[in-house]
MOPAC internal coordinates of N, CA, C and O (Angstrom, degrees):
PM7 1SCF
backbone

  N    0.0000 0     0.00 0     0.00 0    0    0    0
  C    1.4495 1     0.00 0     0.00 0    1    0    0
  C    1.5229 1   108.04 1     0.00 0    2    1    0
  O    1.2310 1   116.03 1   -56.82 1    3    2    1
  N    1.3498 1   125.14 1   123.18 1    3    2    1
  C    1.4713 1   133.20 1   165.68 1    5    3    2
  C    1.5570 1   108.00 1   -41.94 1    6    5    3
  O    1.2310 1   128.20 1    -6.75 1    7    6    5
  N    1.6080 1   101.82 1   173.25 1    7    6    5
  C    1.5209 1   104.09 1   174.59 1    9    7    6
  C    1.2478 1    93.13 1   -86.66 1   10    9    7
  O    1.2310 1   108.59 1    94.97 1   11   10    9
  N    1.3084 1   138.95 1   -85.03 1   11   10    9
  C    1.3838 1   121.86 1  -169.89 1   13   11   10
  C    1.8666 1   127.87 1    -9.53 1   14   13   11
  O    1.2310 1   124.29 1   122.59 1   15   14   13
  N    1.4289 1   109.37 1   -57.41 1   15   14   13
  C    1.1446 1   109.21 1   178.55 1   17   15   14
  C    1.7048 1   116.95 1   -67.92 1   18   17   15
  O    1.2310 1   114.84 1   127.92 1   19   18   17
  N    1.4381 1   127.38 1   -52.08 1   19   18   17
  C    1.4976 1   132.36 1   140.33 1   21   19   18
  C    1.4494 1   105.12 1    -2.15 1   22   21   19
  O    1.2310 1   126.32 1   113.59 1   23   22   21
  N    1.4102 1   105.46 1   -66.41 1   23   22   21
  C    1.8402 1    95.77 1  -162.15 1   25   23   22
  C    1.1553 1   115.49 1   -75.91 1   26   25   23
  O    1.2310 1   122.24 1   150.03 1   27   26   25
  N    1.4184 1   113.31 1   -29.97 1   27   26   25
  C    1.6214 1   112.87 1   178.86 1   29   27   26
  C    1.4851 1    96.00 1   -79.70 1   30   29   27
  O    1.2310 1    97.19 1   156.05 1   31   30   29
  N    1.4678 1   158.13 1   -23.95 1   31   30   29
  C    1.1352 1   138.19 1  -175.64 1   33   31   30
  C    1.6516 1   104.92 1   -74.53 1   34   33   31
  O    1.2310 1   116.21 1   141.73 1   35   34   33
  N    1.5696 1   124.81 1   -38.27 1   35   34   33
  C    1.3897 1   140.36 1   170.71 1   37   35   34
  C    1.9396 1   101.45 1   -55.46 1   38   37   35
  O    1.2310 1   112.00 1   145.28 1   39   38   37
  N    1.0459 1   132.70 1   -34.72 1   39   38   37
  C    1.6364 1   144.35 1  -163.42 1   41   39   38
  C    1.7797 1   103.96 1   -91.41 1   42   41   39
  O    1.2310 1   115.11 1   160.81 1   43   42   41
  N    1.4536 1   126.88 1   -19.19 1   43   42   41
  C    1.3250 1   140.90 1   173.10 1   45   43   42
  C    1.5801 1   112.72 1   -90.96 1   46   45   43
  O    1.2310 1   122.78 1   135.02 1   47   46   45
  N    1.6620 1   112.27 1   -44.98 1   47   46   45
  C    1.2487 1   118.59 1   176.33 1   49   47   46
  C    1.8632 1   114.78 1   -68.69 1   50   49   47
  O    1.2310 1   132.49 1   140.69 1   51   50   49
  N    1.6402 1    93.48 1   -39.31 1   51   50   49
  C    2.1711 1    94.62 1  -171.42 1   53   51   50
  C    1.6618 1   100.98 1  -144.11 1   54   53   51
  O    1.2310 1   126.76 1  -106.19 1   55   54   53
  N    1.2594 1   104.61 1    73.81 1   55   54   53
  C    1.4123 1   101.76 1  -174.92 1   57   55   54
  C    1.7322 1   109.98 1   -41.21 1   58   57   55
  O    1.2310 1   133.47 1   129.56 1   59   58   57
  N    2.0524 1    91.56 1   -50.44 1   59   58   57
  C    1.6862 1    95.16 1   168.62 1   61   59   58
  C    1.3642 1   144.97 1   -25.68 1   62   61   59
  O    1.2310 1   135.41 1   165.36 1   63   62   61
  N    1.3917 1    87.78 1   -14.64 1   63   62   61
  C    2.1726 1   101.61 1  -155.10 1   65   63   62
  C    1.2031 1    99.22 1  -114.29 1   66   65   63
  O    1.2310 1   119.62 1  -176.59 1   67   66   65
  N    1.3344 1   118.33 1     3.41 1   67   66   65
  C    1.8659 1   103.03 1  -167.11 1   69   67   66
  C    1.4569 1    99.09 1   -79.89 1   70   69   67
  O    1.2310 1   115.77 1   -24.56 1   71   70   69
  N    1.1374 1   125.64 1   155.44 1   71   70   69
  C    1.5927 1   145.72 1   175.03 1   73   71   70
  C    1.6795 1    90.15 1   -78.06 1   74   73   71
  O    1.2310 1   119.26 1   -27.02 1   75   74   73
  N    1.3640 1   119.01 1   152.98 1   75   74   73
  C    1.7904 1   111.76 1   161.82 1   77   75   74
  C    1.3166 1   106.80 1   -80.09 1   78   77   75
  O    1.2310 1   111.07 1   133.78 1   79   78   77
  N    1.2768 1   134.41 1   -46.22 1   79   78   77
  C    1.4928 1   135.32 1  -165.86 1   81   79   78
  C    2.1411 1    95.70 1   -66.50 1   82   81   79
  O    1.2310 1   115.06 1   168.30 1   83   82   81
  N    1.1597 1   126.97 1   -11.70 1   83   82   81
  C    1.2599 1   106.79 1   177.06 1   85   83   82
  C    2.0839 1   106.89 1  -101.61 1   86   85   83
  O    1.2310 1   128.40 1   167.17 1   87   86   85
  N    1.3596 1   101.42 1   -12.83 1   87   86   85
  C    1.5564 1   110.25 1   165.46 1   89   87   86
  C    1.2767 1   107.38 1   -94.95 1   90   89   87
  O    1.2310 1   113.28 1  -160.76 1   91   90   89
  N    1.2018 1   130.31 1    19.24 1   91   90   89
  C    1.6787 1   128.00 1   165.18 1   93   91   90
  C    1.4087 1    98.54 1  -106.03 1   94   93   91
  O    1.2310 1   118.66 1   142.69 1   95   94   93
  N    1.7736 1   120.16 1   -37.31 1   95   94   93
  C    1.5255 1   119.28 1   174.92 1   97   95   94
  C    1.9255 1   118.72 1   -55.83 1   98   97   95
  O    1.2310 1   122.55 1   148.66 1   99   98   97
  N    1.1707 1   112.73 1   -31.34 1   99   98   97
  C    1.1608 1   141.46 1  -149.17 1  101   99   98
  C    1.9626 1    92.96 1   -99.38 1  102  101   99
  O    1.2310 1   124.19 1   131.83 1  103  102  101
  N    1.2215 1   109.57 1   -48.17 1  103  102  101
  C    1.2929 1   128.33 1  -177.82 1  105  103  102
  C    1.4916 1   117.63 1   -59.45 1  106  105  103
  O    1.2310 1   131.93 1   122.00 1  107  106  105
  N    2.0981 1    94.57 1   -58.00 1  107  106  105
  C    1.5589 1    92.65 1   177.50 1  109  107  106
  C    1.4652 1   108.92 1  -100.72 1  110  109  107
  O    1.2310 1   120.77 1  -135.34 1  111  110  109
  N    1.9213 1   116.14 1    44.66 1  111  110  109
  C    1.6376 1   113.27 1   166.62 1  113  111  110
  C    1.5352 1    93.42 1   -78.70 1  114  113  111
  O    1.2310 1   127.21 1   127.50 1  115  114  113
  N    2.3649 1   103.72 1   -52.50 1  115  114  113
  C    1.0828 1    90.64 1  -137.07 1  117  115  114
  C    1.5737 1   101.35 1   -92.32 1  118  117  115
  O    1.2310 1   117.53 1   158.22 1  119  118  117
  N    1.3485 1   122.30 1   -21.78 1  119  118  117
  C    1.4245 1   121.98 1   175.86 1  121  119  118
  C    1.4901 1   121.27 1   -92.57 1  122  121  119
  O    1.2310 1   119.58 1   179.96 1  123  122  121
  N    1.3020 1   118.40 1    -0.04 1  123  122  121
  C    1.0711 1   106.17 1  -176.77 1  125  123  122
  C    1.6730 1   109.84 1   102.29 1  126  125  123
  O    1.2310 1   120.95 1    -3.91 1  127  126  125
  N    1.7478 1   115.78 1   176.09 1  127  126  125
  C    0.9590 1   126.84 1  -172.93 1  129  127  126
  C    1.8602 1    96.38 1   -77.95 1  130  129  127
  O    1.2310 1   124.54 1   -32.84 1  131  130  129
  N    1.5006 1   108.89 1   147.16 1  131  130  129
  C    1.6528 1   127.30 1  -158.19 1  133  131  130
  C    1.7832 1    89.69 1   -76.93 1  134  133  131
  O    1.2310 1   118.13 1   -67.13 1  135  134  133
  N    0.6778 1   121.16 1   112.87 1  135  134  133
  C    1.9181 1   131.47 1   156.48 1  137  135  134
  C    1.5705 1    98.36 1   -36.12 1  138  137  135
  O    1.2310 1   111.94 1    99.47 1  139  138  137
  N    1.0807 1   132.79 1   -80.53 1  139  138  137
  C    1.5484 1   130.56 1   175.99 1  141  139  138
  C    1.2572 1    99.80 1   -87.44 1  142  141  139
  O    1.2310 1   121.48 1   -39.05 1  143  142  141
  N    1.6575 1   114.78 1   140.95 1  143  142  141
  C    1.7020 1   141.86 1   151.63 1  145  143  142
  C    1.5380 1   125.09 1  -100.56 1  146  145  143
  O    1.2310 1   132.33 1   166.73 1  147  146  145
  N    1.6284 1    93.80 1   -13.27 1  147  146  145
  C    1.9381 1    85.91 1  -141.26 1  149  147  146
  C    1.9822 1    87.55 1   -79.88 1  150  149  147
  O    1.2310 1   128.10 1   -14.65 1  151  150  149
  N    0.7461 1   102.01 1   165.35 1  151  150  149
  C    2.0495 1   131.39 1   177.46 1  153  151  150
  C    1.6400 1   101.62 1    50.76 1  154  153  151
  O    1.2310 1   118.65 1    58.96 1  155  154  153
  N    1.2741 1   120.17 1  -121.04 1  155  154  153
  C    0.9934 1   112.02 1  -157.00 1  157  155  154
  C    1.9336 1   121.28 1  -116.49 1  158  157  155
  O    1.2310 1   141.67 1  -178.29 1  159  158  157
  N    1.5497 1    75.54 1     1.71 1  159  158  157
  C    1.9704 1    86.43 1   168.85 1  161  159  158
  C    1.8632 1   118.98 1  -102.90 1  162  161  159
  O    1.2310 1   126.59 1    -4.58 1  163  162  161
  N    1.1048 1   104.93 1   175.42 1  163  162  161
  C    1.4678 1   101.26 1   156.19 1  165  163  162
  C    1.5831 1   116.68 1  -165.54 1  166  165  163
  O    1.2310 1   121.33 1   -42.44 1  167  166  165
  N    1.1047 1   115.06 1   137.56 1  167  166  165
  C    1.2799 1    99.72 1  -141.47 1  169  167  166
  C    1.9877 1    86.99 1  -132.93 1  170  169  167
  O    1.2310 1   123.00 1   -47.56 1  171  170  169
  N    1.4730 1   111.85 1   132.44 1  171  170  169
  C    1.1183 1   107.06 1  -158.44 1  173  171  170
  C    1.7123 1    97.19 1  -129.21 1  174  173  171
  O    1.2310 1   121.35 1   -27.93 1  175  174  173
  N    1.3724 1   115.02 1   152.07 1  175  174  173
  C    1.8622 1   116.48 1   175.89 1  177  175  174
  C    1.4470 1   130.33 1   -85.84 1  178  177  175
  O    1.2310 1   122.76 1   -65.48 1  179  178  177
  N    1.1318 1   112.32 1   114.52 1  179  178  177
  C    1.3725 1   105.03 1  -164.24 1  181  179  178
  C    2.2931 1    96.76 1   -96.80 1  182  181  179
  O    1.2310 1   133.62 1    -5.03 1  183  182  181
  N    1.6709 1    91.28 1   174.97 1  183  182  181
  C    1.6560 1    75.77 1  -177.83 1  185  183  182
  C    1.3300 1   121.40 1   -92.13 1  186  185  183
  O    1.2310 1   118.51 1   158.75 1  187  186  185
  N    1.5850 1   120.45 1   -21.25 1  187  186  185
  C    1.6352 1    97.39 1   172.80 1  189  187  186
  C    1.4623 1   116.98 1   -65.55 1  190  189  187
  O    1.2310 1   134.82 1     4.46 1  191  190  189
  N    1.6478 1    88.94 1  -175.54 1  191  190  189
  C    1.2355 1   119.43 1  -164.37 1  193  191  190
  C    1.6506 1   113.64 1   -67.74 1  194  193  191
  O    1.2310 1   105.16 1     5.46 1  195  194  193
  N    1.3995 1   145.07 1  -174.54 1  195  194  193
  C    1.6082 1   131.66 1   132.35 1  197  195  194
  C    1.6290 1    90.91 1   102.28 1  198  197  195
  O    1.2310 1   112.34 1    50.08 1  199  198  197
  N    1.4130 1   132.05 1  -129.92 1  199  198  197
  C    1.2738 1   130.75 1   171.51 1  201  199  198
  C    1.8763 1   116.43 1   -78.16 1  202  201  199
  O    1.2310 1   125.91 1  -102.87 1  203  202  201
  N    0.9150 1   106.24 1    77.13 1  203  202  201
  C    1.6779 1   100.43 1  -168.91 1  205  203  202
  C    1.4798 1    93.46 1   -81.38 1  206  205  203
  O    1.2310 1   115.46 1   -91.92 1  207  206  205
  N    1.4563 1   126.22 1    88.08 1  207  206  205
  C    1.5328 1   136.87 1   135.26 1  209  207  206
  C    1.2469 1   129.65 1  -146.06 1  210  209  207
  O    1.2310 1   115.75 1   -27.16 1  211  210  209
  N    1.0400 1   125.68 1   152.84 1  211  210  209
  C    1.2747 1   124.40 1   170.64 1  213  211  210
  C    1.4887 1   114.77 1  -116.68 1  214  213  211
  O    1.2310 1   117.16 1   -46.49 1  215  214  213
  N    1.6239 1   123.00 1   133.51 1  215  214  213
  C    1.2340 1   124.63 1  -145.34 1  217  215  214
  C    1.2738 1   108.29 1  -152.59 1  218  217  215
  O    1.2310 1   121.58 1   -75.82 1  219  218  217
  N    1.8913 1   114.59 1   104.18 1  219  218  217
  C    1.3437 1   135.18 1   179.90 1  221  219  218
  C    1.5271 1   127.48 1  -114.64 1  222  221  219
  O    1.2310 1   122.96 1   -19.94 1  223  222  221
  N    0.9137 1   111.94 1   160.06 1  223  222  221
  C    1.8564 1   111.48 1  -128.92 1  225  223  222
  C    2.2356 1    75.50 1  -133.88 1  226  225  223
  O    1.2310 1   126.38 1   -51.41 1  227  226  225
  N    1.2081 1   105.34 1   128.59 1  227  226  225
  C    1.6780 1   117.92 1   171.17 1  229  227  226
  C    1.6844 1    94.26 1   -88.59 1  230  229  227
  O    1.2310 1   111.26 1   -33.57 1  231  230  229
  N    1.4471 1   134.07 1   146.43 1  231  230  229
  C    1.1779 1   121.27 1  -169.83 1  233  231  230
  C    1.0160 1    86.87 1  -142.23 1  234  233  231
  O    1.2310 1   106.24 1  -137.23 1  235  234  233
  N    1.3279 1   143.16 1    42.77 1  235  234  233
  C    1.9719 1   126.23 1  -165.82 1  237  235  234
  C    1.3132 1   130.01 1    81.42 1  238  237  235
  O    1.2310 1   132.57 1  -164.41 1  239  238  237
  N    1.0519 1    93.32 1    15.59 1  239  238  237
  C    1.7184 1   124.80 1   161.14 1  241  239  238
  C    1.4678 1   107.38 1   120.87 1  242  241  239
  O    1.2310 1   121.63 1   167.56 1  243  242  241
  N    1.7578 1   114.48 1   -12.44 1  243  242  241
  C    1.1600 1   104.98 1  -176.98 1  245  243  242
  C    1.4248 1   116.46 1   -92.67 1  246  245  243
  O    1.2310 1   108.87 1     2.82 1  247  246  245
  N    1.4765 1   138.44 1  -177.18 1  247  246  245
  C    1.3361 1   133.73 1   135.04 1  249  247  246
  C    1.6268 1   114.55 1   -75.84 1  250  249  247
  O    1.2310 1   130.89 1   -28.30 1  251  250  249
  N    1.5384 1    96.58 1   151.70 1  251  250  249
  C    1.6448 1   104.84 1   172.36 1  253  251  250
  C    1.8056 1   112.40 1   -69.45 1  254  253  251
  O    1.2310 1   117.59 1   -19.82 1  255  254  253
  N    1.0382 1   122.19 1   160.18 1  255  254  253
  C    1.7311 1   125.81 1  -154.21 1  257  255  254
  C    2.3098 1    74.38 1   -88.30 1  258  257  255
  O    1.2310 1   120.10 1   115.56 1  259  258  257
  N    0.9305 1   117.41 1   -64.44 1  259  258  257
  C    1.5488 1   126.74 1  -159.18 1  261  259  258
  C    1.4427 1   100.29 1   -50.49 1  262  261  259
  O    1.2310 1   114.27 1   142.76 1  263  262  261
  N    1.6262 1   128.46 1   -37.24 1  263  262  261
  C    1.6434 1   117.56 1  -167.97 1  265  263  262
  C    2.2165 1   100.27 1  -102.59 1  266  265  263
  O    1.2310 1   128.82 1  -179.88 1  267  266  265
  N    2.1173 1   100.61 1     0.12 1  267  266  265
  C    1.5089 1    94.16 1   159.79 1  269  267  266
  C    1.4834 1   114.91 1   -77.04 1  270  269  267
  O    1.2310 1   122.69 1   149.01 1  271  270  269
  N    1.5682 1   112.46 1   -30.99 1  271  270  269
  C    1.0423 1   131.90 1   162.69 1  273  271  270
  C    1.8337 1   133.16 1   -36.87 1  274  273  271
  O    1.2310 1   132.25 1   134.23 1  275  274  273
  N    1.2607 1    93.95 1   -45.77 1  275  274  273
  C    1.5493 1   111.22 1  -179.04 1  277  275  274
  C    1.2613 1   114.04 1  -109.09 1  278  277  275
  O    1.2310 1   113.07 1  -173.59 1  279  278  277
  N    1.4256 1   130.70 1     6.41 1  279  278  277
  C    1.1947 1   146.06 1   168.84 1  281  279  278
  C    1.7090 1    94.59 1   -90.45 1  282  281  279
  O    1.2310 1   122.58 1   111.33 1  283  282  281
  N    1.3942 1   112.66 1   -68.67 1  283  282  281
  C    1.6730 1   113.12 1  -166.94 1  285  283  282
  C    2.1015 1   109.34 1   -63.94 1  286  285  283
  O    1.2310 1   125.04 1   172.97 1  287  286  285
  N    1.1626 1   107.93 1    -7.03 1  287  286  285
  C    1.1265 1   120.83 1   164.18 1  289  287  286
  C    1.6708 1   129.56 1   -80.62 1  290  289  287
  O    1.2310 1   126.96 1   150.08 1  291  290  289
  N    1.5166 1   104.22 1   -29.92 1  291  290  289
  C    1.4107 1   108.70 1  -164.79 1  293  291  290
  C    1.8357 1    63.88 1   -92.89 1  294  293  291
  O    1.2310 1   105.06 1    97.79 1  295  294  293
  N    1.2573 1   145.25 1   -82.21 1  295  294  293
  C    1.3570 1   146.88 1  -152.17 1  297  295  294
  C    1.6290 1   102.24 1   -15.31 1  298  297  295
  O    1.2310 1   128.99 1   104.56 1  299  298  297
  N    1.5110 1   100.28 1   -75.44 1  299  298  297
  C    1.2941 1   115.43 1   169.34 1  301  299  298
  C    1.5175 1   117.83 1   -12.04 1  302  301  299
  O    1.2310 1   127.21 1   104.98 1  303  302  301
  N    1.8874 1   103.73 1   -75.02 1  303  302  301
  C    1.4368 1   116.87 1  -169.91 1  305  303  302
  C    1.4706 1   105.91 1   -62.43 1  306  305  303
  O    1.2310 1   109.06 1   159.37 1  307  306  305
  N    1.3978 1   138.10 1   -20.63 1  307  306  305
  C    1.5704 1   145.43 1  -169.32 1  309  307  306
  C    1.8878 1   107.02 1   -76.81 1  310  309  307
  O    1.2310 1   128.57 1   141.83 1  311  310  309
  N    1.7855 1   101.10 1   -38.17 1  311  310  309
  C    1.5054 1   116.43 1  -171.49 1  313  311  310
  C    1.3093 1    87.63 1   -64.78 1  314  313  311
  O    1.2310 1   117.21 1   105.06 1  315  314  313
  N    1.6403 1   122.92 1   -74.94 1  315  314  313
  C    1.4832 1   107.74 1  -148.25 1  317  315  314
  C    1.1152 1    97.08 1   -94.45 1  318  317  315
  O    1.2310 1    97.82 1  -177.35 1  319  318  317
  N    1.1564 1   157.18 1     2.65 1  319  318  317
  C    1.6260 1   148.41 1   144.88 1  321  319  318
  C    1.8002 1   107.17 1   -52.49 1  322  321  319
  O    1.2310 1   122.61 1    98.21 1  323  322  321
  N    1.2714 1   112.60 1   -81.79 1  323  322  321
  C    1.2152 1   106.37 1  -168.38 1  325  323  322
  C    1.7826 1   125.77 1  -110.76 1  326  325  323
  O    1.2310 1   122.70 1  -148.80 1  327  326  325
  N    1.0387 1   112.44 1    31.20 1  327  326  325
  C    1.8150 1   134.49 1  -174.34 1  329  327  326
  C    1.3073 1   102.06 1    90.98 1  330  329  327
  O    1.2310 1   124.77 1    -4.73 1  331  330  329
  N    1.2214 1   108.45 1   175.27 1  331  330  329
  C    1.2131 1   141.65 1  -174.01 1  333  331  330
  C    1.6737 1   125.60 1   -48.69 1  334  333  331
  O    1.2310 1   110.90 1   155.83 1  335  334  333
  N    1.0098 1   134.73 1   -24.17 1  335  334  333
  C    1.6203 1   163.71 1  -155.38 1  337  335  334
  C    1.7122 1   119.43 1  -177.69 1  338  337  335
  O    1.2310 1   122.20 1   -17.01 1  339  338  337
  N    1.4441 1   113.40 1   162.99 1  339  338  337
  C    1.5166 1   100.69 1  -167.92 1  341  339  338
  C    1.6961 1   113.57 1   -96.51 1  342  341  339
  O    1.2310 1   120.10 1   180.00 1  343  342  341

C-alpha cells in the first residue's frame, strides 16, 4: 500500500490523530498545490461547481477530526465524480 493510501486508511480509522502536515500531503496529492499557505489554514480548489474549496485548519500540529472529515468526503466526491486521482 502507498503512503497516500496508508494515510487515508489511518484518517477513516482516527480522524482525531491525524498530524496536519500529513493531511496537507494527502491534500496536495489529490487537489493539487493549496492556493493559500500563509498562517494557519490552507485552503485548496476542488473541481465542482457551488463552494469549490477545501479548507484545513493547523491546530497545534494537529488537524481538526471535522475538516479530516470533510477532506475524506470531498476525496470521495472527486473519485466517483471525476476518476480516480486529479
Amino acid at each position: 500500500m502507498g503512503k497516500i493510501e496508508d494515510s487515508l486508511s489511518k484518517r477513516h480509522l482516527a480522524p482525531q490523530n491525524i498530524q496536519f502536515k500529513d493531511l496537507c500531503s494527502v491534500c496536495d496529492h489529490y487537489f493539487g498545490e493549496a492556493r493559500q499557505q500563509g498562517g494557519s489554514h490552507r485552503i485548496y480548489k476542488t473541481p465542482w461547481p457551488g463552494d469549490p474549496r477545501v479548507n484545513i485548519q493547523n491546530d497545534k500540529g494537529k488537524a481538526k477530526a471535522y475538516q479530516v472529515k470533510q477532506v475524506l468526503l470531498a476525496i470521495e466526491k472527486m473519485e466517483v465524480n471525476y476518476g480516480t486521482e486529479k
